[in-house]
N, C-alpha and C positions, 0 to 999 in steps of 0.2 A: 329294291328297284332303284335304278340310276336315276335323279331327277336333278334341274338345274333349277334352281326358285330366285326369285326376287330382281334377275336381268334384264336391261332393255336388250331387245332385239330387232331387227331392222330386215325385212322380206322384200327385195327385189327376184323380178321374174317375168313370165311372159303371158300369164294371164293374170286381167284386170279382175279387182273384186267384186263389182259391177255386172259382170260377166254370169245369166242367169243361168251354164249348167255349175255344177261342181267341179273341183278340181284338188288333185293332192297339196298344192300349196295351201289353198284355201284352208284345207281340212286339217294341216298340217300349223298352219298361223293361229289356228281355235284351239288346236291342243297347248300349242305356245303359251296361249296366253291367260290359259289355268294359271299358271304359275307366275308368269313374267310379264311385263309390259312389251308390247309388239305394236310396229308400223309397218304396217302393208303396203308397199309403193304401188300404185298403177302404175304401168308402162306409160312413160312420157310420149305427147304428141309429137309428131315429127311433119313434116310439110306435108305431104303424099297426103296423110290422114287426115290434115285438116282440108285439103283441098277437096279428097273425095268424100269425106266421111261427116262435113260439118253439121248435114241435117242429121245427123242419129243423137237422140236425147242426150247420151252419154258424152258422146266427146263435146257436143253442146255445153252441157252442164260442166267437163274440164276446162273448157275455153272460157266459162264467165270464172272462174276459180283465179284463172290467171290474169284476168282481167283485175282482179278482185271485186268481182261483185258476187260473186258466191264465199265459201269457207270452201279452204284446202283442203286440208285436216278434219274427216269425217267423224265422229265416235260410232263403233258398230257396236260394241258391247264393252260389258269391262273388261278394261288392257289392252284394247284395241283398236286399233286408227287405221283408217282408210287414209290414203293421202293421195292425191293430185299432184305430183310435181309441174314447176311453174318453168322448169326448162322446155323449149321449142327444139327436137333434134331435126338433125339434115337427114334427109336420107339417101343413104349413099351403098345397098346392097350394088346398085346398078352399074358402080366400079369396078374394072376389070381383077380378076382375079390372077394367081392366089395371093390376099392380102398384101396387094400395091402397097409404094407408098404413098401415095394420094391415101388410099384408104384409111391405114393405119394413122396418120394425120388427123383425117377427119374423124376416124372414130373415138381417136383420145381427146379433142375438144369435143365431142358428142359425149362422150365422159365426165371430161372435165366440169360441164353445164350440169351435164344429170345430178352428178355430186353432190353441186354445188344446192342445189334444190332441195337435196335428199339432208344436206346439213342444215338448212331453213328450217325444215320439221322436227328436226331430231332437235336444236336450239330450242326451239317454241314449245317441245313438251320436255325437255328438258333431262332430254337421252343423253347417257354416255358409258365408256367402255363397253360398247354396245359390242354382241353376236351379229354380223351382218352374213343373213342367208338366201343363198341365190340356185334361183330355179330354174338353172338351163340356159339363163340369157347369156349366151355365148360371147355377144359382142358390146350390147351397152353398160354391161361388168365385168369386163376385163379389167381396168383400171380399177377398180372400187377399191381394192383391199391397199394400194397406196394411198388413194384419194380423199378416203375416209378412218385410216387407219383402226379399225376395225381390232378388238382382242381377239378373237377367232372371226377367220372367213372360212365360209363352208363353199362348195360347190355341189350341189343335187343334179343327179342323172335322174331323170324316170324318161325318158325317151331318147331310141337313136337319133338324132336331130343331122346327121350326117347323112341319112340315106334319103333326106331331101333336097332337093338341088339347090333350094334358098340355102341352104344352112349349109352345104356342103361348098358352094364355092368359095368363100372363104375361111368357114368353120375348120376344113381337115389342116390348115396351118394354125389356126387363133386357138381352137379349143382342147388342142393338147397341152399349148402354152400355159393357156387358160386354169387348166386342172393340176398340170404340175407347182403352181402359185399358191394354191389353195392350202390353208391350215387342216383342211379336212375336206374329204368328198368320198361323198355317198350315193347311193344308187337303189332303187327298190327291186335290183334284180339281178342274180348271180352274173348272168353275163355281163350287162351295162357298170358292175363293180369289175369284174376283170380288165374291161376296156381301162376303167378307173386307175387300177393298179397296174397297169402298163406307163402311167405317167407320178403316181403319187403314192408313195409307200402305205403314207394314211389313209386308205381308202376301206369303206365297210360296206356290205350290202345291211339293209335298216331293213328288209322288208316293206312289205305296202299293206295301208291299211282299206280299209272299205267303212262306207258308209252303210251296212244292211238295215238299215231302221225301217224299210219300204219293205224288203225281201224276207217277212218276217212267217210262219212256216203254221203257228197259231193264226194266223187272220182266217177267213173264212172267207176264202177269193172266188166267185162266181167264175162260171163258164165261160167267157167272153162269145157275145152273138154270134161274131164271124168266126168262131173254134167250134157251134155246137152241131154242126152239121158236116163235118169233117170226121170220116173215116177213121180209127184207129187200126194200129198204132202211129201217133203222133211224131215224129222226128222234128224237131224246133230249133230254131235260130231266133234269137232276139241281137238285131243290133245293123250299124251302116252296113248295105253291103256296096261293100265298094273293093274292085276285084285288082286294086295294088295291097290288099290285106286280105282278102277272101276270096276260096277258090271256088268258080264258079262248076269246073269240072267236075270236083266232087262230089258235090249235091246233084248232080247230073246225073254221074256214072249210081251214086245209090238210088237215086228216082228209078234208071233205067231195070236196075236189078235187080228193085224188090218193089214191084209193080201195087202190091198188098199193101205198102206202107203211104203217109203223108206225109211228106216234105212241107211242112209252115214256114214261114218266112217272114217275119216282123220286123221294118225296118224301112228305112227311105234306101231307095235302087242308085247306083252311077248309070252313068251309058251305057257302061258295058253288060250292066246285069239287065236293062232295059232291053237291049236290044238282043239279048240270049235267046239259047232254045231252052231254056228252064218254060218259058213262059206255053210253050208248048204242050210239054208234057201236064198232064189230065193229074195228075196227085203232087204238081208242086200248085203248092197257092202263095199267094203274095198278099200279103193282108197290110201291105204301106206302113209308113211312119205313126206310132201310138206316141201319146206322149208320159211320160215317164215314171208315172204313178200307177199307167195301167199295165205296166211290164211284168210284175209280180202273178198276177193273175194270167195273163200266157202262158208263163213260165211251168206255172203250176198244172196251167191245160195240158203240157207237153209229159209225152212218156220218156223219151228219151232231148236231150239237149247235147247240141252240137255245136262243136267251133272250126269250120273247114276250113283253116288261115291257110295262106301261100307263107313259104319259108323263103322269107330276102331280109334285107339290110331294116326295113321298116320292123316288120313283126320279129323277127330271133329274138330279141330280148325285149322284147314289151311284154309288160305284165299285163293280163289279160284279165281284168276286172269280174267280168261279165261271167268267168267261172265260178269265182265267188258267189256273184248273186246265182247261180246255177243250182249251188251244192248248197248256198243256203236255205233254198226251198224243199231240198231232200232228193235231187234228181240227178239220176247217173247220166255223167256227162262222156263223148267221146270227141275228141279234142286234138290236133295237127301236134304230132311229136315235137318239142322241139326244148330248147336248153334250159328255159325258165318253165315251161311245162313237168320238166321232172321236179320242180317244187310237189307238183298235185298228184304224184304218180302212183299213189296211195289210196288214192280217193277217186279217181279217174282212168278210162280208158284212153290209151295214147296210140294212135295211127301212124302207121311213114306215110300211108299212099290209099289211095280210091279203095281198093279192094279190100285192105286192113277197116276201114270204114264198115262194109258192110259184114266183116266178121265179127267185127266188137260191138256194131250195135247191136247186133243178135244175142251175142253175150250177157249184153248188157240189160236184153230185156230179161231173159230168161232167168238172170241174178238178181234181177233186183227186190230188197225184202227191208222191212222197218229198220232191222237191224244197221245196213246199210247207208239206208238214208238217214237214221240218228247218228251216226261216224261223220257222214255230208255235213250234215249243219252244224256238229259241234267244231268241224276244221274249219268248216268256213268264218263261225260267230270268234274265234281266233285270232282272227286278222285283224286286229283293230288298229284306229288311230291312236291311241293308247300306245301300244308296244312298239307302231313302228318309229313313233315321235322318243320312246325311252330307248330303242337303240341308236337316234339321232344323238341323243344326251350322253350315250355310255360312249359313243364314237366322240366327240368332243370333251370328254370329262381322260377317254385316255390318251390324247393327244398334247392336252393342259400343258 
């Protein structure tokens, strides 16, 4: 197994560690720092944030840091630092696009500050030749891997960050730039590595890992109240629905023509799913936002589990977590066709369209046996932080 020991490491990106759900980096900074010393940058405050955002605890407690009446530099565990950077950036999305020069100006002293801050911490404990790895921030580390001269700069995809219009107005000129700079870039997803290697020869898909320690198959998860008076067969969704990622028509068109079945829905609604005719029909239920610990036992409620994504620029190559936790409770999943889907295609039924939906769940009940669902959880319990953090290692060890 590839391992890299005894390195400092330096993690910029776009979620703060503060930030109470989980996230890849996060998960990905713990595996770091098994082995190595790691600085977890928070995203620096910029004016916008401090202006709308001073009464939230957190950027609170950022703002006395840089006051210095608080400590920067957090210990979260060993080999681990949370950091506060003490630079104040502009904020400048609101610039005309694509990447003025005004902007590009501003965004290299918005740089040039962040740096400078991010070399404060790394002085103070005493970093150097350091890995500096970066999770997606497309714009306030661009500079970094001159600024900081860094032995290896990495760039991490796990999301299309283009198919949203913040990122896209000046991301589709900065972050091709962006990636082709990089010592290495990676991706946890076939497609989001080919984008990769359209700009940077080095470039690897690592896989994604998952946190299953919740979705665990031994627990002994009760009925949840609002599932035990509901009809079977079950057909279940756990998770946002929100209809620029999930299709509303789908769960419709299956509601409409298998009148027999329940359509469950676990999740906080948009507008749009709000204001649907899901809400109509008599075997879809809507059981709102659970919070996170109770999602396992749903899960478990459900006969069949489903992912009715729309196929655009946002979902094609996002990895889809929420299969994992699926297949790690032992449950045949049926799930919107599409490029990083053929990762699961093994273990999963795969849909083009509405109707395909309701042939495979039918499939899928009448197939499903122990057998089955022990194949489920052993693919899922595979995915770990573990492997995808060693093909991060094996991707920068053959790059060296």
């Amino acid at each position: 197994m590839s391992l890299i020991r005894n390195r400092d490491i330096v993690i910029i990106g776009l979620q703060q560690w503060y930030t109470p759900i989980g996230s890849n980096c996060k998960n990905i900074a713990l595996q770091f720092a098994r082995h190595n010393r790691v600085l977890y940058v928070n995203t620096p405050l910029d004016r916008n944030t401090i202006l709308q955002q001073k009464d939230d605890p957190n950027v609170a407690y950022h703002l006395k840091t840089i006051q210095k009446k608080e400590p920067s530099i957090v210990p979260v565990r060993e080999n681990l630092w949370s950091y506060y950077p003490s630079a104040v950036l502009e904020s400048i999305n609101w610039l005309p696009a694509p990447a003025s020069p005004v902007f590009s100006w501003l965004n290299k002293r918005n740089n040039r500050k962040f740096a400078a801050s991010i070399k404060e911490a790394m002085d103070e404990l005493g970093f150097k030749d350091v890995i500096l790895f970066n999770d997606n921030d497309i714009f306030r580390g661009f500079y970094m891997k001159e600024l900081l001269k860094p032995a290896t700069y990495i760039y991490y995809s796990r999301d299309y960050l283009l198919g949203v219009d913040y990122w896209k107005k000046h991301g589709e000129k900065i972050e091709p730039l962006h990636i082709a700079k990089a010592d290495v870039a990676v991706a946890n997803s076939n497609y989001l590595a080919d984008i990769l290697k359209k700009y940077n020869p080095n470039s690897y898909y690592v896989g994604q890992g998952c946190d299953l320690s919740l979705f665990d198959v031994t627990q002994g998860y009760a009925i949840p109240e609002d599932v035990k008076g509901i009809k079977g067969p079950v057909i279940g969704y756990v998770g946002a629905l929100n209809a620029h990622r999930l299709d509303p028509g789908i769960i419709e068109h299956i509601a409409r023509e298998k009148k027999d079945w329940s359509i469950v829905l676990v999740g906080p609604e948009d507008e749009t799913f709000q204001k649907s005719v899901l809400h109509e029909l008599p075997n879809v239920h809507f059981l709102g936002r659970k919070e996170l610990k109770e999602l396992p036992a749903y899960i478990k409620a459900f006969d069949i589990c489903i992912n009715p994504q729309q196929v655009n620029v946002l979902t094609v190559g996002n990895y889809p977590l929420k299969i994992d936790e699926y297949l790690a409770l032992g449950k045949p999943v049926v799930a919107t066709a599409t490029r990083t889907m053929e990762f699961f295609d093994s273990h999963t039924y795969l849909a083009r369209n509405a109707n395909e939906y309701v042939t495979l769940i039918s499939k899928a009940l009448a197939e499903d046996n122990m057998t089955l669902q022990e194949q489920r959880i052993a693919f899922a319990r595979s995915h770990s932080w573990e492997n995808s953090v060693t093909a991060i290692y094996e991707a920068i060890l053959n790059t060296a």
